[in-house]
C-alpha positions as CSV (number, residue, x, y, z in Angstrom):
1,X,-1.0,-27.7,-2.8
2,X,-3.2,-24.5,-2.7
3,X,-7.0,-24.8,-2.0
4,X,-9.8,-25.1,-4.5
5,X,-10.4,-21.6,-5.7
6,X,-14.0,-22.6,-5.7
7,X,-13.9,-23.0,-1.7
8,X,-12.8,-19.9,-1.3
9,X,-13.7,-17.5,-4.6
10,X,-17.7,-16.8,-4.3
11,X,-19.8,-15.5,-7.0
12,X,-19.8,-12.1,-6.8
13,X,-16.0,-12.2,-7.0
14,X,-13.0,-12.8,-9.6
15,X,-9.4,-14.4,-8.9
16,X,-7.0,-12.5,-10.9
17,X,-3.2,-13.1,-11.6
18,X,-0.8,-11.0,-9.7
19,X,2.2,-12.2,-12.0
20,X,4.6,-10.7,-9.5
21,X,5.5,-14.1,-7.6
22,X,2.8,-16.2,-9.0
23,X,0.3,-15.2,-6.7
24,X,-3.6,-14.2,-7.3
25,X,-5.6,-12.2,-5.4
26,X,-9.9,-12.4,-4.8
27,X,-11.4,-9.2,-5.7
28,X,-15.0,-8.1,-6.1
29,X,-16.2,-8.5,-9.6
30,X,-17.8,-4.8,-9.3
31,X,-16.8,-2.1,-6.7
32,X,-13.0,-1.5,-5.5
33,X,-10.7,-3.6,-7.4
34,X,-6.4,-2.6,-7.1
35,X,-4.4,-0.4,-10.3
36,X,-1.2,-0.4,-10.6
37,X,-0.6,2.1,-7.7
38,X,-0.2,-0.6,-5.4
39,X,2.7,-2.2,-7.5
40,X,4.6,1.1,-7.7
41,X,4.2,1.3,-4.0
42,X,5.2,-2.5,-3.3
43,X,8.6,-1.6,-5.1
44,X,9.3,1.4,-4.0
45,X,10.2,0.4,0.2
46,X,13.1,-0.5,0.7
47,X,13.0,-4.3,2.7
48,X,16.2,-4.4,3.4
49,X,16.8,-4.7,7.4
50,X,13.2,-5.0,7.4
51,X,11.4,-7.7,10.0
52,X,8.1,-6.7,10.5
53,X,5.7,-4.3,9.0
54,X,2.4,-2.9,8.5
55,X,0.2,-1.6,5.7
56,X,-2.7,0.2,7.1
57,X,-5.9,0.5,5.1
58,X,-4.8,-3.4,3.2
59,X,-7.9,-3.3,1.2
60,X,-8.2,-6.8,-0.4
61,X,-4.7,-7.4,0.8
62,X,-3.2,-6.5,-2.8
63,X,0.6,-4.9,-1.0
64,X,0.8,-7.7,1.7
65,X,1.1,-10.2,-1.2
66,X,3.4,-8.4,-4.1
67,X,5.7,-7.3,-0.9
68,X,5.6,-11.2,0.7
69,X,6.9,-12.0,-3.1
70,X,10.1,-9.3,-2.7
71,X,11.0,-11.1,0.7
72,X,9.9,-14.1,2.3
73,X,11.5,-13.3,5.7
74,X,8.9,-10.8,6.9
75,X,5.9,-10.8,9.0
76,X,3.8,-8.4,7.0
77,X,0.6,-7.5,8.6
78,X,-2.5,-5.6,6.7
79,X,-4.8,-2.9,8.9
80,X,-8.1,-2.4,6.8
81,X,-11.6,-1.2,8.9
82,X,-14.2,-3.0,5.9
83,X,-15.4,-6.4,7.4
84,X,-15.8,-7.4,3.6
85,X,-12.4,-6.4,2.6
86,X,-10.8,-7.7,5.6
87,X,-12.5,-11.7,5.4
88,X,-11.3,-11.5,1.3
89,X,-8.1,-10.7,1.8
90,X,-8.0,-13.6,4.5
91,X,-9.0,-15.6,1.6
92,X,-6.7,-14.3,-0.5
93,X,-3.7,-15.0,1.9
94,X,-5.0,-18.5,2.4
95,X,-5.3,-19.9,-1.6
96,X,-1.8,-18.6,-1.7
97,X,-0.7,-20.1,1.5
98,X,0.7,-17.2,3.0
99,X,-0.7,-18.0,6.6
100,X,3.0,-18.1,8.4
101,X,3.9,-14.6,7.2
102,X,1.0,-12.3,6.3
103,X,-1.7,-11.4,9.0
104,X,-4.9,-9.9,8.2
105,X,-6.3,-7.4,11.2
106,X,-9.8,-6.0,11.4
107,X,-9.4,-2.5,13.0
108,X,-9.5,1.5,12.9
109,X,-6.2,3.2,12.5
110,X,-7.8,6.0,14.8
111,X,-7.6,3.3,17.5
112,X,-4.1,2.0,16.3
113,X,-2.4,1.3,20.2
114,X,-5.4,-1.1,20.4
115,X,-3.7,-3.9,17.7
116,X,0.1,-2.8,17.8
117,X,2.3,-1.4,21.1
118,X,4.0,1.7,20.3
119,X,7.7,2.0,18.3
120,X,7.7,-1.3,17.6
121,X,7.4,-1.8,13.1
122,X,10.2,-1.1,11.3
123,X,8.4,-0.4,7.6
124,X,4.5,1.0,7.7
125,X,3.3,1.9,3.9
126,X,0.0,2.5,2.8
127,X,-1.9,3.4,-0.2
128,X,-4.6,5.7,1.6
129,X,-7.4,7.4,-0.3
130,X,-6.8,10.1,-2.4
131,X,-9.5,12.3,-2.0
132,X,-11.1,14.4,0.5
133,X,-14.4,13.8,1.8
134,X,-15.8,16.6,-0.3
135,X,-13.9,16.1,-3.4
136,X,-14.4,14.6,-6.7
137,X,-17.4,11.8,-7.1
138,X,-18.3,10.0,-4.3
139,X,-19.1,6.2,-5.1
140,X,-22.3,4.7,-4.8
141,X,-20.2,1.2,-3.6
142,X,-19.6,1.9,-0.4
143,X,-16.6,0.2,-0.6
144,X,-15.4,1.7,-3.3
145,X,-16.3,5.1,-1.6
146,X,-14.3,4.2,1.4
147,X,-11.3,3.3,-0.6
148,X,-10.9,6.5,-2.7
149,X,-12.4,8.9,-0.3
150,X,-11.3,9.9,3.4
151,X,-14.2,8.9,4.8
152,X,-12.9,6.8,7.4
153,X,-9.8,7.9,7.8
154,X,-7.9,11.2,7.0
155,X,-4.0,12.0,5.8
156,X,-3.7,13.5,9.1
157,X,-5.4,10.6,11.0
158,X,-2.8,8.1,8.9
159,X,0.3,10.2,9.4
160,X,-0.1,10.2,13.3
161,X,-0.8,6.1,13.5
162,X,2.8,5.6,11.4
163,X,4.6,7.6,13.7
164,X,2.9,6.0,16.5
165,X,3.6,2.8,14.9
166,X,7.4,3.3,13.9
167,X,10.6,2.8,16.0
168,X,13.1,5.2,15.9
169,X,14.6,5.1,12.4
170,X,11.7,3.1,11.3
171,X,10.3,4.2,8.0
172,X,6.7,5.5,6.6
173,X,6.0,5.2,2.6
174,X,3.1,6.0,0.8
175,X,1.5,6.4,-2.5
176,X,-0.1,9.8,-3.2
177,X,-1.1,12.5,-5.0
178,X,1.1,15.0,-6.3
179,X,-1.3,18.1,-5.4
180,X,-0.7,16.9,-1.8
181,X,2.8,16.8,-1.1
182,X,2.7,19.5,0.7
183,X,-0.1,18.8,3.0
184,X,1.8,15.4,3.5
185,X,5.4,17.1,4.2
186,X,3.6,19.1,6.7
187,X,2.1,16.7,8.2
188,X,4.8,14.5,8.1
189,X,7.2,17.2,10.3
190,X,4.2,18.1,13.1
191,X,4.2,14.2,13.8
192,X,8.6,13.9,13.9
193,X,8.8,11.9,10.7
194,X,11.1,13.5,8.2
195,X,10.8,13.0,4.3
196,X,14.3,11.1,3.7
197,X,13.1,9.8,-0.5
198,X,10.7,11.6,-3.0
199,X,9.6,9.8,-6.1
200,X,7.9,11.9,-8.8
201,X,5.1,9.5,-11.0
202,X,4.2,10.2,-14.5
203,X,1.4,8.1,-17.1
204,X,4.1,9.1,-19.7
205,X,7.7,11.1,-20.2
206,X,6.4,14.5,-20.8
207,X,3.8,14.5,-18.6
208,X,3.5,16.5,-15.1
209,X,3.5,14.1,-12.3
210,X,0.2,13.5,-11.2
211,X,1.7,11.0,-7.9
212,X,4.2,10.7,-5.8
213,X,6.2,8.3,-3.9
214,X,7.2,9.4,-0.7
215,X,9.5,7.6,2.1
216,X,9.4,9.4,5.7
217,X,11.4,8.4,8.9
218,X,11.3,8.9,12.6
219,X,14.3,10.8,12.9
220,X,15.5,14.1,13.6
221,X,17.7,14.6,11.0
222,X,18.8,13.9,7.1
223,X,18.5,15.6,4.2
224,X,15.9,15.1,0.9
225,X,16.8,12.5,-1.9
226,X,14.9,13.3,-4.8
227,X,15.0,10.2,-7.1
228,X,14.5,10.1,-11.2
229,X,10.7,10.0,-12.0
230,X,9.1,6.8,-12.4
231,X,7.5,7.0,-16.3
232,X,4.6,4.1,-16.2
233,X,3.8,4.1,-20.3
234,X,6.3,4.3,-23.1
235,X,3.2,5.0,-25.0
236,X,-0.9,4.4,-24.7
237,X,-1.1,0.4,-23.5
238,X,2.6,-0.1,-23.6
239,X,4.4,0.1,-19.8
240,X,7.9,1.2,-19.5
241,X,11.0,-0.8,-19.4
242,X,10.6,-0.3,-15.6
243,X,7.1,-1.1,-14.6
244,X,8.1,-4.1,-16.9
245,X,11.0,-5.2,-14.6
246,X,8.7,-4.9,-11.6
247,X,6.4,-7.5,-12.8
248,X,8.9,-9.9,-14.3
249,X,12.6,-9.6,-13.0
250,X,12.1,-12.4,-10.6
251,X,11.1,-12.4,-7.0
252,X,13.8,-11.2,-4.3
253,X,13.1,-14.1,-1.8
């Protein structure tokens, strides 16, 4: 039996319907609240051979719980630096009863040997912020600010802690922009994780990608898979037969 939403969902905040295993998730009624992003990204790793992994910068704990509905047989463990964000998505795990196999951490990625030894996760993934410090609008919610902008962390920062993170062969995916791919390739190669999967996002068919999908490894060699884009909208308000699938083929568990 789950708990009483109204033990654990306060006023300021909304419980909202996942669909994708059944699960909701406690999110601030105003300020940073998940897109669909996150669901692209949950389905994009690849869990197979997969016992333990990390997203770092969890937010409200959104990827921990669509990926713990792909596979119950791995300890999944969210990295996010806002107090706020942290004690909700500890919430979150708890009205869905996820307590034997998602963990919520407190912490900076900058000070990433402090939580995790070195080479020991086989899958890290994260949905970082987009935007540079000095680009675009800078929220007035300072979580949403710290979400969106790379304020508290930075690609390069992100990058390093994977690798740090990963043992040999171990995976890195993340959500991005498609403007940075080549700052994340780059980046990618100076910290020994090679891009093994590209993904290319786009709102609808004959639009340019405006995200990518991007699967690194900590090896030495292998060549570049480019995969068919991912289309979202068959049209304005209508998803693709894909994103469809995503949310209601069944869970994987």
């Amino acid at each position: 039996m789950k708990p009483q939403s109204s033990n654990l969902v306060y006023e300021d905040e909304t419980l909202d319907d996942l669909i994708i295993g059944g699960y909701k998730l406690i999110q601030p009624r105003y300020g940073y609240r998940f897109s669909i992003d996150a669901v692209l990204l949950a389905h994009f790793v690849d869990l197979k051979k997969i016992k333990q992994l990390v997203d770092l910068g969890c937010g409200n704990g959104v990827i921990p719980l669509l990926l713990s509905a792909r596979s119950g047989n791995i300890k999944i463990t969210g990295l996010e630096i806002q107090e706020a964000m942290v004690k909700r998505a500890q919430r979150s795990v708890e009205y869905n009863l996820l307590q034997k196999q998602v963990e919520i951490v407190r912490g900076d990625l900058q000070e990433i040997d402090k939580y995790f030894p070195a080479a020991s996760i086989d899958l890290v993934l994260s949905n970082p912020p987009f935007w540079s410090s000095n680009e675009g609008h800078l929220s007035k919610n300072p979580e949403e600010a710290l979400a969106r902008h790379e304020i508290a962390m930075d690609l390069n920062a992100l990058i390093r802690a994977a690798a740090y993170l990963l043992r040999p062969g171990g995976s890195f995916c993340l959500i991005h922009r498609a403007e940075r791919l080549t700052d994340i390739i780059n980046t990618c190669t100076v910290n020994k994780l090679l891009p093994v999967r590209l993904r290319t996002v786009h709102s609808f068919w004959q639009e340019e990608a405006k995200l990518i999908l991007l699967e690194a490894q900590k090896r030495k060699q292998g060549r570049l898979k480019l995969l068919p884009p991912l289309v979202i909208y068959n049209k304005p308000g209508e998803y693709s037969e894909e994103i469809n699938r995503f949310y209601y083929a069944g869970e994987e568990r």
